[in-house]
VEXDREN-2710 file (C-alpha; in Angstrom, 1 decimal):
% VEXDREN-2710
k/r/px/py/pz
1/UNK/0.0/0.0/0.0
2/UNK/1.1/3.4/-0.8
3/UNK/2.4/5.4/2.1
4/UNK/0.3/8.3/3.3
5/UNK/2.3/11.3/1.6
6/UNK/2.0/9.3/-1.8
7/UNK/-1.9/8.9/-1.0
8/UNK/-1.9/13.0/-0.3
9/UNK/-0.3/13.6/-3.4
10/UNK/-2.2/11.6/-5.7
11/UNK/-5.6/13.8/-4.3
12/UNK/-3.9/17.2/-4.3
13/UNK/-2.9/16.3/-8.1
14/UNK/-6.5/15.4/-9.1
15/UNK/-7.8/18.1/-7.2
16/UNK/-6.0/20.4/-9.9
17/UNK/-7.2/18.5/-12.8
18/UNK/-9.2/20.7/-15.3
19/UNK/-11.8/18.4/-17.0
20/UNK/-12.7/21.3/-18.9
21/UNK/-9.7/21.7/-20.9
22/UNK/-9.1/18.7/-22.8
23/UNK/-6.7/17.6/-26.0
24/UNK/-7.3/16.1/-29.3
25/UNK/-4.9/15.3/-31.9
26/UNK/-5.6/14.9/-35.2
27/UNK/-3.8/12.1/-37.0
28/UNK/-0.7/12.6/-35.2
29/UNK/2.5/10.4/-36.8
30/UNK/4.9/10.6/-33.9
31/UNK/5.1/8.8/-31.0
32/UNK/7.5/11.3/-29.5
33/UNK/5.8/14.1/-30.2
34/UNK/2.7/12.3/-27.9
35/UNK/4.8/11.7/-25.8
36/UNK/6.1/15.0/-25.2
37/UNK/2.2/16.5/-25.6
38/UNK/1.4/13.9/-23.0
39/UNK/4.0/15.5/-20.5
40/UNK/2.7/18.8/-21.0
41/UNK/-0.7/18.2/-20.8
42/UNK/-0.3/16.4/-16.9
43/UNK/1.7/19.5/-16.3
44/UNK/-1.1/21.9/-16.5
45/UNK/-3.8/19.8/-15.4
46/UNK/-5.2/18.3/-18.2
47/UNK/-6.6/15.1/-17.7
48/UNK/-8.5/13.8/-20.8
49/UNK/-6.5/13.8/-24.5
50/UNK/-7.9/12.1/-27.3
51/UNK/-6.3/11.2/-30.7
52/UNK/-7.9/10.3/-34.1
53/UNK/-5.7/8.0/-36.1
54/UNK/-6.2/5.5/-39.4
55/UNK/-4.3/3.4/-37.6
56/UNK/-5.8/0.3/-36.0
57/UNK/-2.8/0.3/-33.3
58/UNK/-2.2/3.3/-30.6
59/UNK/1.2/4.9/-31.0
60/UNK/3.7/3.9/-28.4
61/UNK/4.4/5.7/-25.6
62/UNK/7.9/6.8/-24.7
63/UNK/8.3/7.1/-21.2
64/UNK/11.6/8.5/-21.0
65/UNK/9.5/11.7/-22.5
66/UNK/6.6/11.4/-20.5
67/UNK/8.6/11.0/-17.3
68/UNK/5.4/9.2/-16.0
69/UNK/2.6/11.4/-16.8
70/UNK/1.1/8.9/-19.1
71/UNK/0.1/7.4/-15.6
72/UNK/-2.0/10.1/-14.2
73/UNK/-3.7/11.8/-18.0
74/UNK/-6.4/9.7/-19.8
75/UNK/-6.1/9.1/-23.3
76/UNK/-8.8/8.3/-25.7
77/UNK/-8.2/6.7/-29.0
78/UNK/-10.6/7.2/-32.0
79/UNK/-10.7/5.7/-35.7
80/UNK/-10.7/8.7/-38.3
81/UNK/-14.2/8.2/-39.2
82/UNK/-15.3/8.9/-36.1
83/UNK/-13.5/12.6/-35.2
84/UNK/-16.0/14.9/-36.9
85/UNK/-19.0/13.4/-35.0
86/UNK/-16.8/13.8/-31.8
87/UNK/-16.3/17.4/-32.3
88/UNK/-19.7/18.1/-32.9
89/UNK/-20.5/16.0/-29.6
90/UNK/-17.8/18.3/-27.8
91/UNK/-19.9/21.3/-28.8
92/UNK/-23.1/20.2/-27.9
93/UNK/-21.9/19.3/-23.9
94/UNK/-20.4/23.3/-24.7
95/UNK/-17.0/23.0/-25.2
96/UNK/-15.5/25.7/-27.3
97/UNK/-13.6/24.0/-30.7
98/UNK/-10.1/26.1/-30.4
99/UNK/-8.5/25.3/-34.1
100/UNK/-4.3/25.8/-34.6
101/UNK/-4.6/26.7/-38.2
102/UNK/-3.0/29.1/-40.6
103/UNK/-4.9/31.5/-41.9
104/UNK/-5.8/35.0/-42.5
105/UNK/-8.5/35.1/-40.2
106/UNK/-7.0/33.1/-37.4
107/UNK/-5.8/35.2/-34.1
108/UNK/-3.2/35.0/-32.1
109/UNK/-3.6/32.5/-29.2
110/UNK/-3.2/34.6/-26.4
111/UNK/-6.3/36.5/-27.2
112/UNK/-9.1/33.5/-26.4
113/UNK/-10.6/33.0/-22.9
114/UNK/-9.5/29.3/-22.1
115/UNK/-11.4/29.5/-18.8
116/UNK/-14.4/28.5/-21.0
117/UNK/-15.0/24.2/-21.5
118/UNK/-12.2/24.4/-24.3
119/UNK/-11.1/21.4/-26.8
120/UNK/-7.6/22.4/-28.1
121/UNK/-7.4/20.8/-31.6
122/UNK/-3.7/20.5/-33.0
123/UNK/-3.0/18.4/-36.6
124/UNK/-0.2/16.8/-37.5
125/UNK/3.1/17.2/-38.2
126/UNK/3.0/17.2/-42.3
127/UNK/-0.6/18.3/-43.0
128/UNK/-1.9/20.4/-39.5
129/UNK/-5.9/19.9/-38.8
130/UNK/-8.0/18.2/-41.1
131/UNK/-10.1/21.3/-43.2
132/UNK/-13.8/19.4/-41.8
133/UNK/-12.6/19.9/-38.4
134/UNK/-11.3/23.7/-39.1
135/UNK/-14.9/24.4/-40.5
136/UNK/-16.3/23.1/-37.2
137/UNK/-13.8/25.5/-34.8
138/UNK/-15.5/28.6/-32.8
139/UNK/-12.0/29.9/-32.5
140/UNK/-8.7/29.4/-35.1
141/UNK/-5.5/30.4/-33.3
142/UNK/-2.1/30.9/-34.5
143/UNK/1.4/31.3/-32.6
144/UNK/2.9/35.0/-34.0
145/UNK/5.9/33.8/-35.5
146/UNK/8.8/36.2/-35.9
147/UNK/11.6/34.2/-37.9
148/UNK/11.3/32.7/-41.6
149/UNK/9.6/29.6/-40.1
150/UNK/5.8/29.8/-40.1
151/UNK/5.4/26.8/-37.3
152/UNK/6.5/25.2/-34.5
153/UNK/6.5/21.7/-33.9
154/UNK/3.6/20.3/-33.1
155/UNK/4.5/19.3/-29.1
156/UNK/6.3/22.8/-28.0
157/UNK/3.4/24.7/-30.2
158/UNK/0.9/22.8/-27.7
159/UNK/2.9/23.3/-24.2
160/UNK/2.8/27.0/-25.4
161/UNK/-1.0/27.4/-25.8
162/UNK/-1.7/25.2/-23.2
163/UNK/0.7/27.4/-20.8
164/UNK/-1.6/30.3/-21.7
165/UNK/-4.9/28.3/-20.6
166/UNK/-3.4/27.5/-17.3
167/UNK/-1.8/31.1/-16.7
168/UNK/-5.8/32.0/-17.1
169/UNK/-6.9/29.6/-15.4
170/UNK/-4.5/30.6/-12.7
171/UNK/-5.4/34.0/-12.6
172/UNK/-9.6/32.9/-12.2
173/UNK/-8.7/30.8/-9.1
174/UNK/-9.7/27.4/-11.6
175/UNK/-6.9/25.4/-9.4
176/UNK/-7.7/26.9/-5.8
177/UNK/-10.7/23.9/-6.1
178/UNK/-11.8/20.6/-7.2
179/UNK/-13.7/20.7/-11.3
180/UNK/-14.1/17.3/-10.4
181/UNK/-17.2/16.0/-8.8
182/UNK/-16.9/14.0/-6.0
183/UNK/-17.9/10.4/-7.1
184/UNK/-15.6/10.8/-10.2
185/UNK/-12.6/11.8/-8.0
186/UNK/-12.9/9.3/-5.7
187/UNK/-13.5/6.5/-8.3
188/UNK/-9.8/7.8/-10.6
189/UNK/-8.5/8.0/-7.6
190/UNK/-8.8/4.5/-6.4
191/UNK/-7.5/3.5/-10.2
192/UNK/-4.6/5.0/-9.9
193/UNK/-3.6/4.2/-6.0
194/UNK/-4.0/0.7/-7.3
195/UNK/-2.0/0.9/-10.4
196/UNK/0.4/3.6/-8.8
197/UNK/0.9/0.6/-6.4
198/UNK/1.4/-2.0/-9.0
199/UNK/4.3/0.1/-10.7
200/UNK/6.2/0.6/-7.4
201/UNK/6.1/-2.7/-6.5
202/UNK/7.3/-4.4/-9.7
203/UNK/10.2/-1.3/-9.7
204/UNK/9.0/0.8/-12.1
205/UNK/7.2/-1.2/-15.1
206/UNK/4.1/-0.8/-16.6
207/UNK/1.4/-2.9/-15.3
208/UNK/-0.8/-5.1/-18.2
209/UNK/-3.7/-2.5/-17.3
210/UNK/-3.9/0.6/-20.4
211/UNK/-4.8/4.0/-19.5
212/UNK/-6.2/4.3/-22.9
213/UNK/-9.6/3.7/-24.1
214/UNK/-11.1/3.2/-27.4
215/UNK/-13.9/5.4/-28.4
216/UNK/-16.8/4.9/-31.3
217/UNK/-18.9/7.5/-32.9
END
């Protein structure tokens, strides 16, 4: 069993978790890049990322990039098919669709309110977001770019923006208490005591259990 300032640890962590912000990728090729998404996503709180792929397998995850945080994130893999029907799901429960796209009418990302439900869309390394999802967004973003490159890659350009949700987030007081009701907290956190257990106790591997799930639209 976990000692008690593990246990305390564990609860403050999912007390900051922002079930409000979440993460989708959009036929993302690189497992490192996930990886490295995955890491900053834990980092500000987010606790739900979901991918679309055409792919029947889930990328690998590297955990000398994640450092762990693909333990305490949950990620959510989709069939390509299916993404377009997710986003307009997203919007109905009234998450705002935020869009990294460039164009002439996208703004810069500092200038949306991320304290709203937000879904941050980013595409993929060769192509960026799919055009049906960009016609779908409430909000297209850019990051300003100063230099003779017009992008970043994909994982630093979504540590940046996500950065700027938590620093408003920060600002509203979003992490001073629990987004998460009650019965939810209590149930994640009794999954991951349990596998956080597992992993100590076998020195550091993986358990058989996946923190990934498989969604249908």
């Amino acid at each position: 069993m976990l000692n008690e300032k593990r246990i305390t640890r564990i609860d403050d962590v999912l007390s900051k978790k922002q079930p409000d912000l979440q993460v989708m990728l959009d036929n993302l090729h690189s497992s490192q890049n996930l990886s490295a998404i995955i890491r900053s996503a834990d980092a500000v709180g987010v606790l739900d990322i979901y991918y679309a792929t055409k792919e029947d397998a889930s990328l690998r995850i590297h955990k000398t990039i994640t450092q762990g945080a693909h333990r305490w994130t949950h990620r959510y893999r989709m069939h390509d098919d299916h993404k377009v029907s997710f986003i307009k799901e997203k919007k109905t429960q009234g998450f705002q669709v935020v869009v990294t796209h460039l164009e002439e009418q996208a703004v810069s990302f500092r200038e949306i309110d991320y304290t709203k439900p937000t879904l941050l869309v980013m595409g993929n390394e060769k192509e960026g977001v799919s055009s049906e999802i960009v016609k779908l967004a409430d909000e297209i973003i850019i990051i300003p770019m100063q230099g003779m490159v017009q992008s970043l890659n994909v994982s630093v350009a979504t540590g940046l923006i996500l950065y700027e949700a938590q620093r408003q987030r920060e600002e509203a007081g979003r992490y001073d208490t629990s987004a998460l009701d009650r019965k939810k907290k209590e149930k994640i956190k009794e999954r991951w005591i349990y596998r956080d257990t597992i992993v100590r106790k076998s020195k550091g591997l993986i358990p058989l259990e996946s923190n990934e799930e498989i969604l249908g639209f």
